[in-house]
C-alpha positions as CSV (number, residue, x, y, z in Angstrom):
1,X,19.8,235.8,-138.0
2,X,21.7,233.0,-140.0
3,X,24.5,231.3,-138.0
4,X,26.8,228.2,-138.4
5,X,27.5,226.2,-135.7
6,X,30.8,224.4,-136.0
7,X,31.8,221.6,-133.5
8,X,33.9,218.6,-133.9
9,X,31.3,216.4,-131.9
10,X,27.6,216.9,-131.6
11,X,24.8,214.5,-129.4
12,X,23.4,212.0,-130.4
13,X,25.6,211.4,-133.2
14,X,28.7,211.7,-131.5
15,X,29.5,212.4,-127.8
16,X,32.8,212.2,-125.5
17,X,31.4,214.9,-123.3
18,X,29.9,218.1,-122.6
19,X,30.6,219.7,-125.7
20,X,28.6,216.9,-127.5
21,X,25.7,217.8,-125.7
22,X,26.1,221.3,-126.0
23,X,26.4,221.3,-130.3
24,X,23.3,219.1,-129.9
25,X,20.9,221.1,-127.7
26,X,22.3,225.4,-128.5
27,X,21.7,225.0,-132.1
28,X,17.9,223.4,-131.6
29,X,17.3,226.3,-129.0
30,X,18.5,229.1,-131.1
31,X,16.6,227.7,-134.4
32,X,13.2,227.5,-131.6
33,X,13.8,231.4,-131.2
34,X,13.0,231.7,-134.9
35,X,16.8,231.7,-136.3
36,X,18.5,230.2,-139.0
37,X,21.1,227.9,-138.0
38,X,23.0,224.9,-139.2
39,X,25.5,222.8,-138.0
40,X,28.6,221.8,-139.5
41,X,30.8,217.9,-137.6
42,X,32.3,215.0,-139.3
43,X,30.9,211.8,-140.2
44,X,33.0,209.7,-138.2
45,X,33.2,206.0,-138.8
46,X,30.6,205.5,-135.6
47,X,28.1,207.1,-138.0
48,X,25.7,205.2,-139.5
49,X,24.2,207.1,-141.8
50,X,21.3,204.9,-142.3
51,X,20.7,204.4,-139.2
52,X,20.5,208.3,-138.7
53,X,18.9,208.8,-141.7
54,X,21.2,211.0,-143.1
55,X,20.3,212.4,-146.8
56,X,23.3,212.4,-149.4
57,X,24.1,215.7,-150.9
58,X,24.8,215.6,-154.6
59,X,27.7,218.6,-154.8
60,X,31.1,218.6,-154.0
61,X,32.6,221.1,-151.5
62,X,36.5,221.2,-151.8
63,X,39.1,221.5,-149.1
64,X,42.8,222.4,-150.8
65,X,41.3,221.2,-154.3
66,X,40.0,218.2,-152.8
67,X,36.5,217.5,-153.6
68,X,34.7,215.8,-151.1
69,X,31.2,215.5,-150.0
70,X,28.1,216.0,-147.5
71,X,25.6,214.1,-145.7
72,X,22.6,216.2,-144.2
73,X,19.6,215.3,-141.0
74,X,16.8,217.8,-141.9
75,X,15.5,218.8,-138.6
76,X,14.9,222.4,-137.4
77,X,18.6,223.1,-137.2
78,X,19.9,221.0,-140.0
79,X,23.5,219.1,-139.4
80,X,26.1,218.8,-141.6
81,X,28.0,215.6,-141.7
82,X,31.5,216.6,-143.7
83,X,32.8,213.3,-145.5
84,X,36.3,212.3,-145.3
85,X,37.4,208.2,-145.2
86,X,40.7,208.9,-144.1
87,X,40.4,211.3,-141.5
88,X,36.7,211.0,-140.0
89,X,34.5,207.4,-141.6
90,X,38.4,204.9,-140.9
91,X,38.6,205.9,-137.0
92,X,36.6,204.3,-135.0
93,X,37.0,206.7,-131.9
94,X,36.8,210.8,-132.4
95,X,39.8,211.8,-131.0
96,X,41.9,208.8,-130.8
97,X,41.9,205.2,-129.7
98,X,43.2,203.0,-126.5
99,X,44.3,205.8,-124.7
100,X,46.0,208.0,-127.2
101,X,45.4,210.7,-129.4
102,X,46.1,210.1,-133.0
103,X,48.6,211.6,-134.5
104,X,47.2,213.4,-137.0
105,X,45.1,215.2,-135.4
106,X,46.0,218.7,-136.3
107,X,45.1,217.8,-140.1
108,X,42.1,215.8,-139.5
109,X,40.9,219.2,-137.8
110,X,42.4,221.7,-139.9
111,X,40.3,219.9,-142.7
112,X,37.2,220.4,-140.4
113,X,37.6,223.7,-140.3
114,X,38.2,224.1,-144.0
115,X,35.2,222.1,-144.9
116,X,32.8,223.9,-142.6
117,X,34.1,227.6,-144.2
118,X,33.4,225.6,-147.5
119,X,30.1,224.6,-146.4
120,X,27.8,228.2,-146.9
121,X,29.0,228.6,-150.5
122,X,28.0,225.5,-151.8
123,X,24.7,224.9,-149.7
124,X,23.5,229.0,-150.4
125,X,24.0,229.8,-146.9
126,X,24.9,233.5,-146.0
127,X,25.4,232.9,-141.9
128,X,26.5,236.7,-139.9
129,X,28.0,234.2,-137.4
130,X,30.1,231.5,-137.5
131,X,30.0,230.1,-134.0
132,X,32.7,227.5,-133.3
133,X,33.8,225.3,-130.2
134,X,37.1,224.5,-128.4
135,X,40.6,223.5,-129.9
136,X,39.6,221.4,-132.6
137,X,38.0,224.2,-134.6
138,X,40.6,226.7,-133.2
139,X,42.1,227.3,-136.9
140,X,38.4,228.6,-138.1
141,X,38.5,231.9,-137.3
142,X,42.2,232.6,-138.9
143,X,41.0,231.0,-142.1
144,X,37.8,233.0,-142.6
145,X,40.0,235.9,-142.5
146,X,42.7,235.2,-144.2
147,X,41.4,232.1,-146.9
148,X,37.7,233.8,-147.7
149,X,38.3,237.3,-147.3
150,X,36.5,237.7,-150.8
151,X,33.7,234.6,-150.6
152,X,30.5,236.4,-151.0
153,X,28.8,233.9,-148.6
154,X,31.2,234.7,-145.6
155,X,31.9,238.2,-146.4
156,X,29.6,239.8,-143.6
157,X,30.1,236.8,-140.9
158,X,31.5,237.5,-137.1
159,X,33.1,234.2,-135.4
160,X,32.3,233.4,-132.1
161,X,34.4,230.9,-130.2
162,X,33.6,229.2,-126.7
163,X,36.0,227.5,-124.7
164,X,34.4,224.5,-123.0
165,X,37.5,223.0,-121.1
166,X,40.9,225.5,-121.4
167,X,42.0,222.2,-120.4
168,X,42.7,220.4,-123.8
169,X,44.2,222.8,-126.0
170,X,45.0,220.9,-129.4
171,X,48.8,222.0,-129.0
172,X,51.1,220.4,-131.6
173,X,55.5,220.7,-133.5
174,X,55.5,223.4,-135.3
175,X,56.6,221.5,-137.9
176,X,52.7,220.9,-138.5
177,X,52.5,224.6,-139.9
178,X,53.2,224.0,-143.4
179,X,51.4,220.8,-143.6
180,X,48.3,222.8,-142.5
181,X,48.7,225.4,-145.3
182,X,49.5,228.2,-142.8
183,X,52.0,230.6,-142.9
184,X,54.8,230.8,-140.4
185,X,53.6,234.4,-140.1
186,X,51.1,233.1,-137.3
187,X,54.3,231.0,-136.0
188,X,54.4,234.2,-133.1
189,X,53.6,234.6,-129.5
190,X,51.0,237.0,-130.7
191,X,49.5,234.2,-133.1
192,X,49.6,231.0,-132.3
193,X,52.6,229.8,-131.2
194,X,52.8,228.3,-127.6
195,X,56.0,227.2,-125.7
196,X,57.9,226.8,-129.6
197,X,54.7,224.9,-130.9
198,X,51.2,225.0,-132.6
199,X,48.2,225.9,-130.6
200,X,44.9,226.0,-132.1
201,X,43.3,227.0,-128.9
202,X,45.3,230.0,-128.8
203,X,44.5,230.4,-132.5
204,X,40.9,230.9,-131.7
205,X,41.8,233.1,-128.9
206,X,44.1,235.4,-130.9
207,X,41.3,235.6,-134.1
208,X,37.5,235.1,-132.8
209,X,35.7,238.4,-132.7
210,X,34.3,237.3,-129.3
211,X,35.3,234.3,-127.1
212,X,32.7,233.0,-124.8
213,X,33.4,229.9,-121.9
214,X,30.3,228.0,-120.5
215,X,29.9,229.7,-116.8
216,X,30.6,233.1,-115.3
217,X,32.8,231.7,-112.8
218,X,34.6,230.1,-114.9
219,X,35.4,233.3,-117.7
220,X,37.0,234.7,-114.4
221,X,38.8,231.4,-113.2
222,X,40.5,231.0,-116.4
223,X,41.8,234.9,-116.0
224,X,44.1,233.5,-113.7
225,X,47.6,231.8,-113.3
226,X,45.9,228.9,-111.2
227,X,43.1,228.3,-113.7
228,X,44.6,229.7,-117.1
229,X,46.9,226.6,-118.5
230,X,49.4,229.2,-119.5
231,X,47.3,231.5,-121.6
232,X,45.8,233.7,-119.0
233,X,48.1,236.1,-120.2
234,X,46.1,235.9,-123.3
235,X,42.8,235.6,-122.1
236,X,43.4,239.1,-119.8
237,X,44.7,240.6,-123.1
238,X,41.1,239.6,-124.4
239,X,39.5,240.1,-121.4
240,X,37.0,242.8,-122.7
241,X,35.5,240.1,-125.7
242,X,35.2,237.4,-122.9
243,X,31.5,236.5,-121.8
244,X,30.6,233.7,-119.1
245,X,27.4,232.1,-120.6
246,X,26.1,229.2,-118.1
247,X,25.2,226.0,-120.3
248,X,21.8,224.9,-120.1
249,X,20.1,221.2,-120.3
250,X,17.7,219.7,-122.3
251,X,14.7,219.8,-120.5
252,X,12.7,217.1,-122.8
253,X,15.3,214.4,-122.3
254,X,15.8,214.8,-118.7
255,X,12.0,215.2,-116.9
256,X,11.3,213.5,-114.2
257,X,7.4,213.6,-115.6
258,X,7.9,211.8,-118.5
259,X,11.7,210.0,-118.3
260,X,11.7,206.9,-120.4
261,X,14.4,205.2,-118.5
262,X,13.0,205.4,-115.6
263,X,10.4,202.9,-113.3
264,X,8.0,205.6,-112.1
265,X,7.8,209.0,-112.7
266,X,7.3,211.9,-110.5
267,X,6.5,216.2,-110.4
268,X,7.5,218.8,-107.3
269,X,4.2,218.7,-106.7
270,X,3.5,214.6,-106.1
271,X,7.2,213.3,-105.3
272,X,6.0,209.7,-104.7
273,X,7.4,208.2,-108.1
274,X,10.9,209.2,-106.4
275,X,10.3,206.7,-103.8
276,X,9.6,204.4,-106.3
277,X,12.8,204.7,-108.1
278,X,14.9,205.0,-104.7
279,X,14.0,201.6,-104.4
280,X,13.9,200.2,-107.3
281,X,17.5,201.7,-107.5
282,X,18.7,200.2,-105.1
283,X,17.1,196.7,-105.9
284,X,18.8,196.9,-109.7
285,X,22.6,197.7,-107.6
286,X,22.6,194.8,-105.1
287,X,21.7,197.2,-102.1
288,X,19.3,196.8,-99.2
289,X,15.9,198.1,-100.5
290,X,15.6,201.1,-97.7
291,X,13.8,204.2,-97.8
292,X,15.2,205.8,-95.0
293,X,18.8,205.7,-95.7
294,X,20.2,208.5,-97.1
295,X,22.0,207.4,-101.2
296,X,24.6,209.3,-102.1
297,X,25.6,209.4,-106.1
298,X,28.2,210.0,-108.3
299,X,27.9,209.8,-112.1
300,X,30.8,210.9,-114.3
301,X,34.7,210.4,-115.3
302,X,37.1,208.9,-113.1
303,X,39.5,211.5,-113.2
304,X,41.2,214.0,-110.9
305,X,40.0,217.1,-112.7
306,X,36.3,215.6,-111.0
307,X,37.4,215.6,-107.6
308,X,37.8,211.4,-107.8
309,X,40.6,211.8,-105.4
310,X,39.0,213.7,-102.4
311,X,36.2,210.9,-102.8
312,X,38.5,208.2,-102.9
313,X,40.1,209.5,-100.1
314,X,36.8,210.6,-97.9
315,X,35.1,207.3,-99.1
316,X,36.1,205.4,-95.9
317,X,35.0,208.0,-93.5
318,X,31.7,208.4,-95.6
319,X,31.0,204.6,-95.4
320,X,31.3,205.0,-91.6
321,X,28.2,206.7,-91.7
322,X,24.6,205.1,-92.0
323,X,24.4,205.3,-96.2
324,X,24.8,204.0,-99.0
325,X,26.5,205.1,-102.3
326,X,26.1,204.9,-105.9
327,X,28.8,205.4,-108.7
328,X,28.8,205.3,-112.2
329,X,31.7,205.4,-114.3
330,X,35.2,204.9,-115.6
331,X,38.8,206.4,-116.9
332,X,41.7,206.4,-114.1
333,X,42.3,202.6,-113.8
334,X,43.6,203.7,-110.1
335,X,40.1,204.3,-109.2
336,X,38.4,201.8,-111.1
337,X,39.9,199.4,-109.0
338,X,39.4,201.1,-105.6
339,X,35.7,201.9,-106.0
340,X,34.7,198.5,-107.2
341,X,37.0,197.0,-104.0
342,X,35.4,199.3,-102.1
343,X,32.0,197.7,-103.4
344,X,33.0,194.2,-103.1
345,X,34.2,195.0,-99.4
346,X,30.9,196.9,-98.4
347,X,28.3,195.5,-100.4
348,X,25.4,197.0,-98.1
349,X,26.4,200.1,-98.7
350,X,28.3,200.6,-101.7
351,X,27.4,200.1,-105.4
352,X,30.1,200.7,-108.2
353,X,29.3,199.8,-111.9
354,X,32.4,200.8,-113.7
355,X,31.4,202.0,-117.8
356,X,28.5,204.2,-118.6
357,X,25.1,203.4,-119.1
358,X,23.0,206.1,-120.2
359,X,20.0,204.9,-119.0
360,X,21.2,203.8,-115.4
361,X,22.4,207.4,-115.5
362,X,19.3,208.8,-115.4
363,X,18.0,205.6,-113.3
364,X,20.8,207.3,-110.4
365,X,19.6,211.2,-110.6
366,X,16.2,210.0,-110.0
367,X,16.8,207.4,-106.9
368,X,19.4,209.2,-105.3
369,X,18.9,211.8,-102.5
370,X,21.9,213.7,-102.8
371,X,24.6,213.9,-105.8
372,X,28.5,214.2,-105.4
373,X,30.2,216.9,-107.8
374,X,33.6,217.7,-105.6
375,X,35.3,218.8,-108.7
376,X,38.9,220.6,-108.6
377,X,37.7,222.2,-111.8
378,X,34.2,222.1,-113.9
379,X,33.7,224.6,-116.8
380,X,30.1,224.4,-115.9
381,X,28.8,220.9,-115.4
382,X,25.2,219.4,-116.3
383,X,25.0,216.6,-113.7
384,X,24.1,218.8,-111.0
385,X,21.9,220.6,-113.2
386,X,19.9,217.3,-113.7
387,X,20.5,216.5,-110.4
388,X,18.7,220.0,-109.4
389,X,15.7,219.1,-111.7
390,X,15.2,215.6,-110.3
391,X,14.8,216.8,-107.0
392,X,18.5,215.1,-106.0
393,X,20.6,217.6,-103.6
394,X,24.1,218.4,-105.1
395,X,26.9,218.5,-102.7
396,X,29.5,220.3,-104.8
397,X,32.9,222.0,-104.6
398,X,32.0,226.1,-105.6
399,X,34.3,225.8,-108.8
400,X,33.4,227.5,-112.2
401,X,29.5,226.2,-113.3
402,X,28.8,224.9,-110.1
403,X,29.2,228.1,-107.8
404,X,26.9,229.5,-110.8
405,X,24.0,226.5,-110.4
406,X,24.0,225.7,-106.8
407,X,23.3,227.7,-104.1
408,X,24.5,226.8,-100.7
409,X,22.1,226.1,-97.8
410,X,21.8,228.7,-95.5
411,X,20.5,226.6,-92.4
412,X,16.5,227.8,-92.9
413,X,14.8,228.5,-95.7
414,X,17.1,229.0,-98.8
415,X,19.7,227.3,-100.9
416,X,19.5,224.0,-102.9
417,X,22.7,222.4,-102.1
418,X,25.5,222.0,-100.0
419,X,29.0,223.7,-101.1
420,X,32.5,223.4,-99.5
421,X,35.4,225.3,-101.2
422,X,38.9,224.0,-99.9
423,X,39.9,221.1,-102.0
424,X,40.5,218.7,-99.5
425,X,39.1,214.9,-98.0
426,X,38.2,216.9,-95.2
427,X,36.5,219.6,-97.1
428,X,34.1,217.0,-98.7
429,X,33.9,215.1,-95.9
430,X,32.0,218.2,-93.9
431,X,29.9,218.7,-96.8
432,X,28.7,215.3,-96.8
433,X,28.1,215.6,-93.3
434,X,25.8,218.8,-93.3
435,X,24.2,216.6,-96.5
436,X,23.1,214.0,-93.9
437,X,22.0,216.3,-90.7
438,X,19.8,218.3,-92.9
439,X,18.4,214.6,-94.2
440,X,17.3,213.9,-91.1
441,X,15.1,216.4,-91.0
442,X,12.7,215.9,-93.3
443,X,10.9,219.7,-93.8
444,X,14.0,221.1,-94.5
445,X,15.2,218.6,-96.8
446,X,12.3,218.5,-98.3
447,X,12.5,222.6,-99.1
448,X,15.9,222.1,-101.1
449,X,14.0,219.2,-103.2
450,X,11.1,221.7,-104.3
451,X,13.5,224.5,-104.2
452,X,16.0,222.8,-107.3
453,X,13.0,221.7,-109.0
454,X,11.8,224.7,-109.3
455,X,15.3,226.3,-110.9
456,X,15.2,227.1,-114.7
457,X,18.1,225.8,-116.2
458,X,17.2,225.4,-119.8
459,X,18.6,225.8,-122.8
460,X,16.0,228.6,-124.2
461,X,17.5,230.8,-121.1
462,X,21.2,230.1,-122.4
463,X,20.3,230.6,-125.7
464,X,18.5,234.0,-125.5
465,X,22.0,235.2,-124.0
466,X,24.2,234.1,-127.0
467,X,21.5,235.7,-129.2
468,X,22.4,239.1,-127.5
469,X,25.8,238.5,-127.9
470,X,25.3,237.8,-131.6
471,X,23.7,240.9,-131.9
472,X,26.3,242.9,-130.3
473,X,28.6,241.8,-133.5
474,X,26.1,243.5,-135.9
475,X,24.5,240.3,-136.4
């Protein structure tokens, strides 16, 4: 089937999170099952094109009569760059800069979505579905109905929309609506209006043929009042074209058997290369070089939605014990500054490099033994799906993706990680401590290793479930 695949950031050209990741790897896996599929983001000013080696295309799409133009990577699933000085190649963030959104944010992506509808026409495409993905291409399903109702290259396409974080929902004055060329028809509570203003999440919500999110758990956490952000309502309404589809990871860039960024490398079946980056771990971070202690990680944003509080707040009774802990990463300045204190204060035991480094990233999933996720919500997650693969024990809170990954230890011979559900300190602090006792003994630590090795959590699984949904659209 022919699909475009619309997303407002896509890895490795552009990345703040998840979703990044997500436009990078689904398209790849759906083209690999033999389907047509191309993507549609904007060049933004981080873009080289020559280093990317992106190809010029001589034609003009046109957004609102203005002409403007694409860039193109040939690979399997070709990508899209959509041109635009102002709005995407001038910024020099995605989303906005030093803390704040920019302000014109609901035209920058209101043209996204234009340009992508624009796209099939000029480039001879003829997709059955147009997938799209969170707020920021929220307008894209209204438009196809209502701006290309007679465009002979859209005229048999379904869209799809997933909701990666209900979280950020691109909600802005309703004076926007005529500056974005809608009409105040859709200013309803059946539309898109939200609390008297413009949401382009509930957009999508009202207009997508089918909605998706990125884990069971999460479709029914987001049914709701505590995890809805005021559109459960809607989301029950649509309750029947809602499907929980669990993310997947790439499986080339993060293997254990053949990891660039890391000092040795190592398979279930011969484990000694994780020794070798234990240590060598620890060495890079300034901690005592010891196999036996048990290293706790945590890779990841600094914010409360990721359970950063409980740890901060558990991080003194945790120290008490014979570890040592890893973190990597940055956002709430609160925390910032009380993990690196923390680090300065117990330097044999606690490492905190504040930032991201990709490659120290993967350096931490392969050297730690077990890996931190207490989250108060996750969508789905991916760390403790890398985690899982490079034999490092998740300890996670059993929210959204990670009750669907991780499956708690049962005290003898099943389970790959250790799950607590009350969000509290005290909660994580148990979890932590069954984490340890079951360290000690070696056999059955060893059986959760092999055991989250052995879990298939690629994308080829993920995408062979979107491909069904595709074809329950007629696609």
């Amino acid at each position: 089937m022919e699909i475009l695949f619309v997303a407002s950031e896509v890895a490795p050209f552009s990345k703040t999170g998840g979703l990044g990741d997500v436009a990078g790897a689904l398209p790849r896996a759906l083209a690999a099952r033999g389907h047509a599929v191309s993507v549609v983001t904007p060049r933004y000013g981080s873009i080289d094109p020559v280093r990317w080696g992106l190809k010029p295309i001589h034609r003009a799409i046109h957004v609102r009569g203005e002409a403007t133009t694409l860039w193109v990577k040939k690979e399997r699933a070709p990508v899209y760059f959509v041109e635009h000085e102002h709005f995407f190649g001038s910024r020099r963030g995605l989303y906005g800069e030093d803390g704040g959104d920019y302000p014109d944010n609901a035209e920058r992506f209101a043209y996204l979505a234009r340009a992508a509808l624009a796209v099939p026409s000029a480039m001879r495409l003829r997709p059955r579905i147009v997938h799209v993905n969170d707020w920021q291409t929220g307008l894209l399903p209204f438009l196809l109905r209502h701006e290309h109702r007679q465009d002979p290259a859209l005229s048999a396409a379904r869209t799809v929309f997933t909701i990666h974080n209900l979280a950020y929902q691109g909600v802005f004055p309703k004076s926007v609506v005529p500056v974005l060329g809608l009409p105040w028809d859709v200013f309803r509570y059946e539309a898109m209006e939200f609390w008297d203003q413009l949401s382009f999440m509930k957009a999508a919500l009202t207009f997508a043929d089918a909605l998706t999110t990125v884990s069971p758990s999460y479709a029914r956490e987001i049914l709701t009042p505590e995890g809805g952000a005021n559109l459960d309502a809607v989301l029950r309404h649509r309750a029947k074209d809602l499907t929980g589809i669990l993310n997947g990871i790439d499986t080339h860039e993060w293997d254990p058997a053949t990891d660039p960024h890391l000092p040795a490398h190592f398979r279930a079946d011969d484990l000694a290369g994780k020794a070798v980056c234990k240590a060598a771990l620890q060495e890079e971070l300034g901690l005592p070089v010891r196999a036996s202690v048990p290293l706790l990680a945590m890779v990841g944003r600094l914010a409360d939605q990721k359970g950063i509080d409980l740890v901060a707040a558990a991080l003194p009774s945790i120290l008490d014990h014979d570890v040592q802990v890893v973190l990597l990463g940055s956002g709430d300045k609160r925390y910032e500054a009380a993990f690196a204190r923390a680090a300065r204060d117990r330097p044999d035991r606690m490492a905190a490099r504040i930032g991201f480094d990709e490659g120290l990233a993967h350096r931490i999933e392969a050297g730690a033994d077990v890996f931190l996720m207490p989250s108060k919500f996750e969508p789905c997650g991916l760390n403790q799906m890398y985690s899982l693969r490079y034999g490092t024990v998740p300890a996670v809170r059993a929210v959204g993706g990670l009750e669907d990954t991780v499956v708690d230890y049962d005290g003898w011979n099943a389970g790959t990680g250790f799950k607590f559900t009350e969000y509290s300190p005290h909660a994580l602090t148990l979890a932590v401590r069954r984490a340890l006792d079951v360290y000690r003994d070696r056999r059955a630590f060893g059986g959760l290793v092999l055991r989250g090795m052995a879990e298939d959590n690629s994308w080829e699984r993920s995408a062979g479930r979107y491909e069904a949904l595709y074809r329950t659209l007629g696609a």
